[in-house]
C-alpha positions as protocol buffer text, in pm:
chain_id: "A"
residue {
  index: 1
  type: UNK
  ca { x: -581 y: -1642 z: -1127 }
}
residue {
  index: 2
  type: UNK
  ca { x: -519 y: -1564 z: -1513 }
}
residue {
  index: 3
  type: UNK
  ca { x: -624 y: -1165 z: -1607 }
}
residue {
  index: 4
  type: UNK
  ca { x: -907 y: -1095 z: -1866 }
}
residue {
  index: 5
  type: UNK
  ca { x: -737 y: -1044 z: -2153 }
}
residue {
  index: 6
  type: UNK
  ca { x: -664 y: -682 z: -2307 }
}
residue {
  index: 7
  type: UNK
  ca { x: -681 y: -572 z: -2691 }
}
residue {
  index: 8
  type: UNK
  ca { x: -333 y: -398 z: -2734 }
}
residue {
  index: 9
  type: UNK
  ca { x: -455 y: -233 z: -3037 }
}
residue {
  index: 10
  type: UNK
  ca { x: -737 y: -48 z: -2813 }
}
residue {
  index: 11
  type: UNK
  ca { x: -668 y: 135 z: -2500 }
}
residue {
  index: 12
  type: UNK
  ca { x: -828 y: -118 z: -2264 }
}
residue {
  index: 13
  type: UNK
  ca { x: -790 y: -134 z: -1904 }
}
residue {
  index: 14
  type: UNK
  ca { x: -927 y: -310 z: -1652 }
}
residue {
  index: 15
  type: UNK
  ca { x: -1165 y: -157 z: -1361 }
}
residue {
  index: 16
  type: UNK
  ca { x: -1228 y: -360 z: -1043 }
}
residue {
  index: 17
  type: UNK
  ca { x: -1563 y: -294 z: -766 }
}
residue {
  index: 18
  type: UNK
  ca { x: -1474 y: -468 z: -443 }
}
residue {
  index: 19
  type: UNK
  ca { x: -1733 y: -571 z: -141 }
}
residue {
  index: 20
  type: UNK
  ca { x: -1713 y: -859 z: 109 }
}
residue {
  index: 21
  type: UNK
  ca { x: -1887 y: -1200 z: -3 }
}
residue {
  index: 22
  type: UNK
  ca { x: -2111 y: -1364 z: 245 }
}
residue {
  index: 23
  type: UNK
  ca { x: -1783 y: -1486 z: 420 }
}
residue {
  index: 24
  type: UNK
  ca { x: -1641 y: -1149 z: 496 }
}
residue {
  index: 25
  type: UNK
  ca { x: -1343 y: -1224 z: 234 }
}
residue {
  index: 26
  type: UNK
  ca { x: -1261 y: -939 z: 59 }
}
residue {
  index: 27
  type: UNK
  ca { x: -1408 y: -971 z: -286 }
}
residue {
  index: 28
  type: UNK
  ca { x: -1317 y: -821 z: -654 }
}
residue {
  index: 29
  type: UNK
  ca { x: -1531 y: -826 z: -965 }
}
residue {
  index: 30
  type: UNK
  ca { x: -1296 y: -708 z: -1281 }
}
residue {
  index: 31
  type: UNK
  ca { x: -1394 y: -598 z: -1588 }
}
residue {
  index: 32
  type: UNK
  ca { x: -1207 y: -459 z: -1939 }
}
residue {
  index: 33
  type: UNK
  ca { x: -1318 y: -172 z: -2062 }
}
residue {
  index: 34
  type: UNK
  ca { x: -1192 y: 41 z: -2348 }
}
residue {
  index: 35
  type: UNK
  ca { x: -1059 y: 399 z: -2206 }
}
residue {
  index: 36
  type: UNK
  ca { x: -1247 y: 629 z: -2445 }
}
residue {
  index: 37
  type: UNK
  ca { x: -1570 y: 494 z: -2315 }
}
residue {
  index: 38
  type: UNK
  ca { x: -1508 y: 367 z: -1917 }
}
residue {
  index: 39
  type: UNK
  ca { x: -1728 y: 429 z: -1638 }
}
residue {
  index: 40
  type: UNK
  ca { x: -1659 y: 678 z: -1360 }
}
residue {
  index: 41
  type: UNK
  ca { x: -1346 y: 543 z: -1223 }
}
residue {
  index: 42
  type: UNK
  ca { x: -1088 y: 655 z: -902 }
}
residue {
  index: 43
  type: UNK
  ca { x: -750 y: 596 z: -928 }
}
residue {
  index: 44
  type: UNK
  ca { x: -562 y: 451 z: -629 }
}
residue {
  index: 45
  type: UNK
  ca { x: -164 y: 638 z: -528 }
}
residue {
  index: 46
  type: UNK
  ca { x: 4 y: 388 z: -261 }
}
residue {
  index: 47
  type: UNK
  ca { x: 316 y: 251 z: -188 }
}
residue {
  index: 48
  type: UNK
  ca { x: 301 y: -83 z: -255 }
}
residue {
  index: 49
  type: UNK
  ca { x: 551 y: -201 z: 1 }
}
residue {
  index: 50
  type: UNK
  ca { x: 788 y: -479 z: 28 }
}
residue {
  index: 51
  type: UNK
  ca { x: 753 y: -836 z: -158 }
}
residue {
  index: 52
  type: UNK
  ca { x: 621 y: -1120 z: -158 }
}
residue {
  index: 53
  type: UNK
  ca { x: 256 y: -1102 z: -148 }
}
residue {
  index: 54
  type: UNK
  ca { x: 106 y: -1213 z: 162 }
}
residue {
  index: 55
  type: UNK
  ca { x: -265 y: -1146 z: 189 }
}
residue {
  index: 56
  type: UNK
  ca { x: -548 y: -1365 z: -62 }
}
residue {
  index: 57
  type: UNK
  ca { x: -833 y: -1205 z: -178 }
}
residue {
  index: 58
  type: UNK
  ca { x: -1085 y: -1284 z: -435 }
}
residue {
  index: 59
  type: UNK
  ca { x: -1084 y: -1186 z: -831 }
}
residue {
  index: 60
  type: UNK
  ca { x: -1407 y: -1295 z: -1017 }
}
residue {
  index: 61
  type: UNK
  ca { x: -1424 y: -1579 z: -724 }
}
residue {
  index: 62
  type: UNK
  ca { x: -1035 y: -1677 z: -775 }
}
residue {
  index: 63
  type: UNK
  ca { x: -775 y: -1649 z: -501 }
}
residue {
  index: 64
  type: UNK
  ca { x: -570 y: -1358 z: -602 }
}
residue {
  index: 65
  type: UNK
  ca { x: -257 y: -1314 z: -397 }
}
residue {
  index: 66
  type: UNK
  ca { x: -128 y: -915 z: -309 }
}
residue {
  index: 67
  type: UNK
  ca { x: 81 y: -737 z: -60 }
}
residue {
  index: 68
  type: UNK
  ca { x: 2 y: -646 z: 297 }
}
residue {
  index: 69
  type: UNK
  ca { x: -43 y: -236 z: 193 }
}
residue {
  index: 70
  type: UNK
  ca { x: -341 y: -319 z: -71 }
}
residue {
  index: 71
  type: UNK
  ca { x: -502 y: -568 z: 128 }
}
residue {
  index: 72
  type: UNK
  ca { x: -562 y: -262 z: 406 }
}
residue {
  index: 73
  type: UNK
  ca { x: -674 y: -62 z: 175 }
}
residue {
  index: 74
  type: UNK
  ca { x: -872 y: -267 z: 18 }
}
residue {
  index: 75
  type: UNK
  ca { x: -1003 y: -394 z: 340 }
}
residue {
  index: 76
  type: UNK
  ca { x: -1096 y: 10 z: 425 }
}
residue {
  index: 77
  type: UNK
  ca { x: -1223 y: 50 z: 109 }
}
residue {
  index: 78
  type: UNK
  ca { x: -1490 y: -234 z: 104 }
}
residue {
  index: 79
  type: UNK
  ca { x: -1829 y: -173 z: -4 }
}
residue {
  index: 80
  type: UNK
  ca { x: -1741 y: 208 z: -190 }
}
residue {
  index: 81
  type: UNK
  ca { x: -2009 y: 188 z: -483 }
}
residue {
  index: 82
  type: UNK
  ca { x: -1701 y: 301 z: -728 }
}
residue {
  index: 83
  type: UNK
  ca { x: -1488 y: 165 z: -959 }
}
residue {
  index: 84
  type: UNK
  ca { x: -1153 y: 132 z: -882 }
}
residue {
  index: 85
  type: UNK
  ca { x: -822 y: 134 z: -1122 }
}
residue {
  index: 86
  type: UNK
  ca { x: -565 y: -42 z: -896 }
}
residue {
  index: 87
  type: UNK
  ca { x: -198 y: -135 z: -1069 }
}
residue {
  index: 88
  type: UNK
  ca { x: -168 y: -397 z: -862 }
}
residue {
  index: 89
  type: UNK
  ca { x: -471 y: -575 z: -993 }
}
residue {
  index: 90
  type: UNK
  ca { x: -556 y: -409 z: -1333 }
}
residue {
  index: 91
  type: UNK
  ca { x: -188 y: -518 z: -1452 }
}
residue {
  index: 92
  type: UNK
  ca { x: -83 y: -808 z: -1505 }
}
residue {
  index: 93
  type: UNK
  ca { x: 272 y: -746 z: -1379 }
}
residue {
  index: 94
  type: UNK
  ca { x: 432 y: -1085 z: -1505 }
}
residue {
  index: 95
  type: UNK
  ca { x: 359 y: -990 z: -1861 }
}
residue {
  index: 96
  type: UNK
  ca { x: 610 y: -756 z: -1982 }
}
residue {
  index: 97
  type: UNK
  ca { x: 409 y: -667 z: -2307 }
}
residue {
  index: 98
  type: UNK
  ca { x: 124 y: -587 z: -2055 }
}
residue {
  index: 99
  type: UNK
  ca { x: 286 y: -405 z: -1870 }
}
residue {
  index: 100
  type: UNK
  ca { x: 480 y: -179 z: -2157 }
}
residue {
  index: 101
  type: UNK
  ca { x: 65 y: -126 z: -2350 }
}
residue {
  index: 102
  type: UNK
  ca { x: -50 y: 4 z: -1971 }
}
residue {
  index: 103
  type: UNK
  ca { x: 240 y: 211 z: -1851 }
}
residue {
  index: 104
  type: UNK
  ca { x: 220 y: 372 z: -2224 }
}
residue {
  index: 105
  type: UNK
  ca { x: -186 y: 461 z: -2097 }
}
residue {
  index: 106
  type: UNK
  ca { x: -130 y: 572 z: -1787 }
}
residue {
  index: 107
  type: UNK
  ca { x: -102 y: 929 z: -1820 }
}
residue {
  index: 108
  type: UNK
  ca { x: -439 y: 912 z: -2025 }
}
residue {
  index: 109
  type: UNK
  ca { x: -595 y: 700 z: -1744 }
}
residue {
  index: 110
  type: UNK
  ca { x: -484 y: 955 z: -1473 }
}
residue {
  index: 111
  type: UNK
  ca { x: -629 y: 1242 z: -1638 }
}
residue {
  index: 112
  type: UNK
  ca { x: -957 y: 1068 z: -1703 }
}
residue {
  index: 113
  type: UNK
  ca { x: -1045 y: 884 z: -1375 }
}
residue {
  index: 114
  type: UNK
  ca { x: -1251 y: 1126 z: -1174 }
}
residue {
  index: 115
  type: UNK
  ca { x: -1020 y: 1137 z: -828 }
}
residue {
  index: 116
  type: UNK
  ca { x: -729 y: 964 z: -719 }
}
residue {
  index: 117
  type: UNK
  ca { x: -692 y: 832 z: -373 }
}
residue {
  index: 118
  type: UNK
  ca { x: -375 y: 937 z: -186 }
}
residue {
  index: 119
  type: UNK
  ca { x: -315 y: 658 z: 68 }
}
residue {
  index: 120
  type: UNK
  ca { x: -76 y: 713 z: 360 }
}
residue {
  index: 121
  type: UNK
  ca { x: -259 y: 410 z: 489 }
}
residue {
  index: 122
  type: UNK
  ca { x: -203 y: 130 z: 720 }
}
residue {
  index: 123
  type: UNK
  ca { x: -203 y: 120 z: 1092 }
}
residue {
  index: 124
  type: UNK
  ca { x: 92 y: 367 z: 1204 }
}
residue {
  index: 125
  type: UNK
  ca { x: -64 y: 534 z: 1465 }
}
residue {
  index: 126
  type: UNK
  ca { x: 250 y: 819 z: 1420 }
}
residue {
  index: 127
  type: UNK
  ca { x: 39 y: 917 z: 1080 }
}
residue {
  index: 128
  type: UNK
  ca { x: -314 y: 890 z: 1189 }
}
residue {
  index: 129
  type: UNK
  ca { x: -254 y: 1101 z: 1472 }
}
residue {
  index: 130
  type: UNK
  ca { x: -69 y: 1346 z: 1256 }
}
residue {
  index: 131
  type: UNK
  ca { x: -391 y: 1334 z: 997 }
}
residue {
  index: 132
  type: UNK
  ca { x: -656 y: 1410 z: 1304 }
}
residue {
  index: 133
  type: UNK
  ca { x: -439 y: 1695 z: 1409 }
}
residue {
  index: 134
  type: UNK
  ca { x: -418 y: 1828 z: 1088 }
}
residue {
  index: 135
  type: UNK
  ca { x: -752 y: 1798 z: 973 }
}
residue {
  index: 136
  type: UNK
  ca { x: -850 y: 1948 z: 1295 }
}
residue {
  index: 137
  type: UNK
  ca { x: -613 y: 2252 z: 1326 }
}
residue {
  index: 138
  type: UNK
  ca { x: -389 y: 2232 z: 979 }
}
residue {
  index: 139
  type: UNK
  ca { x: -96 y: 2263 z: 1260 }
}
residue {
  index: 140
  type: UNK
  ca { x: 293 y: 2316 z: 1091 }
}
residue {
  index: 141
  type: UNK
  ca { x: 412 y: 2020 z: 1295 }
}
residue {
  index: 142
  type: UNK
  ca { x: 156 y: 1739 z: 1191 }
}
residue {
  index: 143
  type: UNK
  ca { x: 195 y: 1845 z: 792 }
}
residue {
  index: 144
  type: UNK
  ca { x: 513 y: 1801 z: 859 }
}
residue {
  index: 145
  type: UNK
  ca { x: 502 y: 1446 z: 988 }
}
residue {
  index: 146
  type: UNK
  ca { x: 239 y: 1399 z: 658 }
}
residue {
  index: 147
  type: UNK
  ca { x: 506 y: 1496 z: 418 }
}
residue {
  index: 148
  type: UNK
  ca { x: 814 y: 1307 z: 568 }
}
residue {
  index: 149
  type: UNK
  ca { x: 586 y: 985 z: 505 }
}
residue {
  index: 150
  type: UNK
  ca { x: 811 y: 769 z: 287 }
}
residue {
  index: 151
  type: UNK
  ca { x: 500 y: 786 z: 14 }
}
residue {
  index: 152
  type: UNK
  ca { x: 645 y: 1099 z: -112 }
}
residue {
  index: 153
  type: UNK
  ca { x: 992 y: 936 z: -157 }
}
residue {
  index: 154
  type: UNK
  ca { x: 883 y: 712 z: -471 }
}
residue {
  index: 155
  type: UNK
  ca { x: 859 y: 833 z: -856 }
}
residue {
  index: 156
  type: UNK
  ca { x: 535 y: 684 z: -932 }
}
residue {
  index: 157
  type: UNK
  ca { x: 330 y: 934 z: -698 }
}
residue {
  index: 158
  type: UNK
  ca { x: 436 y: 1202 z: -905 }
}
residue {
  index: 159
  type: UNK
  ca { x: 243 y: 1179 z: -1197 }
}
residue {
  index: 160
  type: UNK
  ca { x: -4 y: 995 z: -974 }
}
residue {
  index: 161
  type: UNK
  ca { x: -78 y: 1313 z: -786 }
}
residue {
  index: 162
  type: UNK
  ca { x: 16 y: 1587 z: -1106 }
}
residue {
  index: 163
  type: UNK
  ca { x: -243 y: 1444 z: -1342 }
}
residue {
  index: 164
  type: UNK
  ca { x: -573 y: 1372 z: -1219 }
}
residue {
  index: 165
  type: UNK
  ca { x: -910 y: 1651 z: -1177 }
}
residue {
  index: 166
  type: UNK
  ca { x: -909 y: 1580 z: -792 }
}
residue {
  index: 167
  type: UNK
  ca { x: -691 y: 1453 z: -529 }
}
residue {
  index: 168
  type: UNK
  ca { x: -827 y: 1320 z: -221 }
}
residue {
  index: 169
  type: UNK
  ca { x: -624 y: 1261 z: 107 }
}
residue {
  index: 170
  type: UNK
  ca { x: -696 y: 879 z: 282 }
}
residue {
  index: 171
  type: UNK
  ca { x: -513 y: 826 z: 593 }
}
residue {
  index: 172
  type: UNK
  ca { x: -554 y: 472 z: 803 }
}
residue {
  index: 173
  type: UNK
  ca { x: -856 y: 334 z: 783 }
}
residue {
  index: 174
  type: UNK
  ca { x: -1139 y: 677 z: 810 }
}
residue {
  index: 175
  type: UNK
  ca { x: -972 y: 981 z: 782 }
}
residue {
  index: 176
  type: UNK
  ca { x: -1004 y: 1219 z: 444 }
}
residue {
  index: 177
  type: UNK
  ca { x: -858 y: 1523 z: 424 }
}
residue {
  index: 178
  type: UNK
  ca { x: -912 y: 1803 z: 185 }
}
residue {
  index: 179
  type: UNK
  ca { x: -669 y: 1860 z: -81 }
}
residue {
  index: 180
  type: UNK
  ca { x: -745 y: 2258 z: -65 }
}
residue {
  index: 181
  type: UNK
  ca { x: -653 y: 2252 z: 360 }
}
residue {
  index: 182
  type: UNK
  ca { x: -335 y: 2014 z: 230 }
}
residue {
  index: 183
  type: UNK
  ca { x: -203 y: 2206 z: -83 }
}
residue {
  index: 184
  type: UNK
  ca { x: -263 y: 2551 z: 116 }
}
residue {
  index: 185
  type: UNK
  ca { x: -91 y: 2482 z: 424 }
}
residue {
  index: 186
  type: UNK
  ca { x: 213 y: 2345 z: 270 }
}
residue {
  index: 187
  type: UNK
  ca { x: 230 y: 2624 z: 11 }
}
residue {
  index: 188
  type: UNK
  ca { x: 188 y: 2847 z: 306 }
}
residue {
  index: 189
  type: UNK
  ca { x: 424 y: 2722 z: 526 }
}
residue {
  index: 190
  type: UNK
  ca { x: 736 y: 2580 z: 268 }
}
residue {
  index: 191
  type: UNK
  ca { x: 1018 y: 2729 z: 497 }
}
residue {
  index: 192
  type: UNK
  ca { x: 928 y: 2585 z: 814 }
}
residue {
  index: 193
  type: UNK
  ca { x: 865 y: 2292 z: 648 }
}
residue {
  index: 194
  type: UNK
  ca { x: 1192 y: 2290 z: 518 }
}
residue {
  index: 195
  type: UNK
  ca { x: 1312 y: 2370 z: 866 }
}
residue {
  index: 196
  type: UNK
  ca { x: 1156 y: 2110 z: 985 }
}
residue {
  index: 197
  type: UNK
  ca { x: 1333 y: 1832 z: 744 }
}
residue {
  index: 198
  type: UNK
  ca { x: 1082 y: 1792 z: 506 }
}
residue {
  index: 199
  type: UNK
  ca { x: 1232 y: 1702 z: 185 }
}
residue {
  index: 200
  type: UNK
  ca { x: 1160 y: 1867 z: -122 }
}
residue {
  index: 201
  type: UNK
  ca { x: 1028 y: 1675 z: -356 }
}
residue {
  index: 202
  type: UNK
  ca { x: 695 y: 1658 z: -107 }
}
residue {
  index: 203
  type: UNK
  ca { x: 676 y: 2009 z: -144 }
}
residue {
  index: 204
  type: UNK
  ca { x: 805 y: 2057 z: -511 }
}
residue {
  index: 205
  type: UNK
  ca { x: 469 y: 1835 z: -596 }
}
residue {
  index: 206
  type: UNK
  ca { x: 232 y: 2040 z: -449 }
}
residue {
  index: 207
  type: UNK
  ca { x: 391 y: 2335 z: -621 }
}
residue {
  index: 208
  type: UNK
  ca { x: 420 y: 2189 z: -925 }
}
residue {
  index: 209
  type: UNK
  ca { x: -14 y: 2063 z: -911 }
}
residue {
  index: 210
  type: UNK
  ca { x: -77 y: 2426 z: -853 }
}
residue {
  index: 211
  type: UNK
  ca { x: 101 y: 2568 z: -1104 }
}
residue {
  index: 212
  type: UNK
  ca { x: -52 y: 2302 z: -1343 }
}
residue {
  index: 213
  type: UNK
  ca { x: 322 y: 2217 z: -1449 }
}
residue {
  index: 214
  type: UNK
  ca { x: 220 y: 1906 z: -1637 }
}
residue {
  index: 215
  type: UNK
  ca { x: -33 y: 2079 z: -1858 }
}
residue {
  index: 216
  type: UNK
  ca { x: 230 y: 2243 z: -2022 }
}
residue {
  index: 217
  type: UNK
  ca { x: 445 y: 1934 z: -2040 }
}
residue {
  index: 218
  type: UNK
  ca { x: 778 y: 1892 z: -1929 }
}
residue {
  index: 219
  type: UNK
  ca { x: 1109 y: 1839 z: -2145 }
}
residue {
  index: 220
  type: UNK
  ca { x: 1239 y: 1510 z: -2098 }
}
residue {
  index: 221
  type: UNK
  ca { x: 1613 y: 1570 z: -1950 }
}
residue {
  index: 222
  type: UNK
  ca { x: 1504 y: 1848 z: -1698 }
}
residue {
  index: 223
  type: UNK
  ca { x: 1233 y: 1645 z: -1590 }
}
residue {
  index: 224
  type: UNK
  ca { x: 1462 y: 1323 z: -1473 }
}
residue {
  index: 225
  type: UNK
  ca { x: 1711 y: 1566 z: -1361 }
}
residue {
  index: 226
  type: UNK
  ca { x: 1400 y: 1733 z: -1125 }
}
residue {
  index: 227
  type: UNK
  ca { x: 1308 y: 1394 z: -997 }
}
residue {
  index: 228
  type: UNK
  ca { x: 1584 y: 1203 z: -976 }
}
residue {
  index: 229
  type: UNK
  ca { x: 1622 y: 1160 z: -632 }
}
residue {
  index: 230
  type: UNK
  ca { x: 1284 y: 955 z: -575 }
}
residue {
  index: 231
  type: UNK
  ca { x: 1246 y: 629 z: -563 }
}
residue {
  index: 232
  type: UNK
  ca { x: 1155 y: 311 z: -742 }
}
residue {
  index: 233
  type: UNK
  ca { x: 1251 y: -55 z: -711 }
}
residue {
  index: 234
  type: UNK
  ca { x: 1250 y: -89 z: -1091 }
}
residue {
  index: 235
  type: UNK
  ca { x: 1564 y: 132 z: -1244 }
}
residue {
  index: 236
  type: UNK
  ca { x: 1418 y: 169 z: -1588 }
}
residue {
  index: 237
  type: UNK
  ca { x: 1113 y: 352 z: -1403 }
}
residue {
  index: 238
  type: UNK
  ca { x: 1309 y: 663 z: -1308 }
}
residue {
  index: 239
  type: UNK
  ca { x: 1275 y: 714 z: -1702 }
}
residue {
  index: 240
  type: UNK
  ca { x: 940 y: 520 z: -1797 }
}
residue {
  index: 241
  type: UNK
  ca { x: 774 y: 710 z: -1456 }
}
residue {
  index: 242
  type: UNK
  ca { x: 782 y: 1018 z: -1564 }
}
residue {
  index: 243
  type: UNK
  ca { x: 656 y: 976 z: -1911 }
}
residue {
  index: 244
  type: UNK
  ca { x: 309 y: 1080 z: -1836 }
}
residue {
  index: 245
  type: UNK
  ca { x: 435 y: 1392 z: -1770 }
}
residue {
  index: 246
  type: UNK
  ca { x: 731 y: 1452 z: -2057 }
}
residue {
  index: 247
  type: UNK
  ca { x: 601 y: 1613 z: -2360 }
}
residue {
  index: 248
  type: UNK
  ca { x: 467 y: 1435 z: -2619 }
}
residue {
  index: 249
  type: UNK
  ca { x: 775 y: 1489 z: -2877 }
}
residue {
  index: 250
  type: UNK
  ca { x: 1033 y: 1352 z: -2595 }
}
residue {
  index: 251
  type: UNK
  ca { x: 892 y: 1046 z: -2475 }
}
residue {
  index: 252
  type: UNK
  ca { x: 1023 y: 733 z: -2507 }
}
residue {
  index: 253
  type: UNK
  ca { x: 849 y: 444 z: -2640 }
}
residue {
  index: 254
  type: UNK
  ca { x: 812 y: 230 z: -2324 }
}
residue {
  index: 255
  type: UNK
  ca { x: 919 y: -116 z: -2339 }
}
residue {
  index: 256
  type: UNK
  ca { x: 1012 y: -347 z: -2024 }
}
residue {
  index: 257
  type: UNK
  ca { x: 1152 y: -615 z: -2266 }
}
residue {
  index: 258
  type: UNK
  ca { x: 1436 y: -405 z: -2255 }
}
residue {
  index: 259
  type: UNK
  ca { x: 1693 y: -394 z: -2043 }
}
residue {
  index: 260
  type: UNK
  ca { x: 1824 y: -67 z: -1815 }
}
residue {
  index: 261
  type: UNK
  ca { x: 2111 y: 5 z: -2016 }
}
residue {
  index: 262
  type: UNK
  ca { x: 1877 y: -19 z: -2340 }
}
residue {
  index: 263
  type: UNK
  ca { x: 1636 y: 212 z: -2198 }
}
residue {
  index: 264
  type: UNK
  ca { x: 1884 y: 464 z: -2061 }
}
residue {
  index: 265
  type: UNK
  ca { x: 2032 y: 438 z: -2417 }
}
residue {
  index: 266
  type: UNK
  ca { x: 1687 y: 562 z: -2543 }
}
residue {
  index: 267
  type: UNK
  ca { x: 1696 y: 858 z: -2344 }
}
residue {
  index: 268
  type: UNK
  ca { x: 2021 y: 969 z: -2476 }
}
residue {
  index: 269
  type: UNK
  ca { x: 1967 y: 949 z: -2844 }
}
C-alpha cells in the first residue's frame, strides 16, 4: 500500500471510515483533507504494542499490514458512522518528512477532532472486569486496576488525553465509561490510589485535564522534567511528545531526520 499523498505546505491529514466488505475483512476508505476545513473526526489514544505488524486489513481495497492492538480495535470499532484519525494509518511512518509535517499538527488535530477514544482494549479479562465494576459501582479497587494499565506509562497519551473537547473511556470490545465518573473518582480518591500503587503520572493527567493545564501552555524544561518518567520506544519523542503541549515560544521545530543527540541539542540552546 503507498499513502495518498499530503501537501506539506497545507495542514493536511488523512481521515479513515472503516466497515467490513462483503467478506467480513476489516475494511478502510482514506481520504486527505485539509485541517481548517475536515469533517467531524475522533481521535484514537492506544498503545500500539510490540512490532512487527501481524494482522492485514484493507486501505482503499489494498492489503495494509498493522499490529495486533489496532486490528482489535479496529475490529470493535467496525461499522461506527465516524471518521477516524488513527497514527497508525493516517502516517506514513517510513517517511521521516511525513512524519516531522504531522507530529508538528498534532496538537492542532487534537484540539479539533470532536472526542478522542481512550482504548485500554484487547482481551485481558483483568481490565474488562475492572471496567464493569467500575462503571457499575466507581469502586477504589477497580480504578485502581484502570490506572496501573501500562497505557498510562507512555508519553504520547499525554497530550492525547490533555488536548481534545471530550474524552471517552473504551475498554475490550463494549464497554464506555464516562469521563466525568473516571476524572471524579480518581480526583476523589488520589491517596488511596496512591496507596494502592498507582503511579503518578495516571493521576497527575487527570489533574492536569481539569485544571486545563495545557490551555495555558507549559514551559518547555519543566514540562520534560514533569514527564520524564513515561515512556516511548522512540528517544527523541520524550522531547517531540510533548510539544503539543509546550508553549508556542519554546517549541522545537520537529524534525526526525535528526538524530537524538541533535534533537536533545535543540532543547538546550
Amino acid at each position: 500500500y503507498q499513502h495518498l499523498p499530503l501537501d506539506y505546505g497545507k495542514h493536511e491529514i488523512r481521515l479513515v471510515k472503516v466497515y467490513r466488505d462483503d467478506r467480513d475483512d476489516i475494511h478502510c476508505d482514506i481520504a486527505c483533507y485539509d485541517l481548517d476545513h475536515a469533517p467531524p473526526f475522533t481521535t484514537l489514544s492506544y498503545m500500539w504494542g510490540s512490532p512487527p505488524p501481524t494482522h492485514t486489513i484493507l486501505v482503499d481495497y489494498r492489503c495494509f499490514e498493522i499490529r495486533k492492538r489496532l486490528y482489535l480495535f479496529l475490529s470493535d470499532f467496525c461499522g461506527q458512522d465516524e471518521y477516524l484519525w488513527v497514527d497508525q494509518l493516517c502516517i506514513d511512518q517510513e517517511n521521516a518528512t511525513e512524519r516531522s509535517h504531522q507530529v508538528r499538527l498534532m496538537s492542532e488535530i487534537y484540539k479539533r477532532c470532536t472526542s478522542v477514544i481512550m482504548w485500554l482494549g484487547g482481551r485481558s479479562k483483568t481490565y474488562i472486569d475492572a471496567a464493569l465494576e467500575f462503571k457499575a459501582t466507581s469502586d477504589v479497587k477497580s480504578l485502581a486496576t484502570l490506572l496501573k494499565h501500562p497505557y498510562f506509562t507512555r508519553l504520547w497519551v499525554i497530550q492525547e488525553i490533555l488536548l481534545p473537547p471530550e474524552v471517552r473511556i473504551f475498554v475490550g470490545d463494549n464497554t464506555w465509561i464516562l469521563w466525568r465518573q473516571f476524572s471524579g473518582a480518581v480526583l476523589s480518591n488520589v491517596k488511596p490510589l496512591e496507596v494502592r500503587g498507582v503511579p503518578y503520572t495516571a493521576v497527575a493527567l487527570v489533574e492536569n485535564r481539569k485544571n486545563h493545564t495545557v490551555q495555558k501552555g507549559i514551559r518547555l524544561e519543566p514540562c520534560i522534567q514533569l514527564f520524564s518518567g513515561s515512556d516511548c520506544s522512540d528517544p527523541r519523542d520524550k522531547v517531540y511528545g510533548l510539544m503539543g503541549l509546550v508553549h508556542a515560544a519554546e517549541r522545537v521545530e520537529v524534525d526526525y531526520t535528526k538524530s537524538t543527540h541533535e534533537v536533545y541539542l535543540d532543547v538546550v540552546r
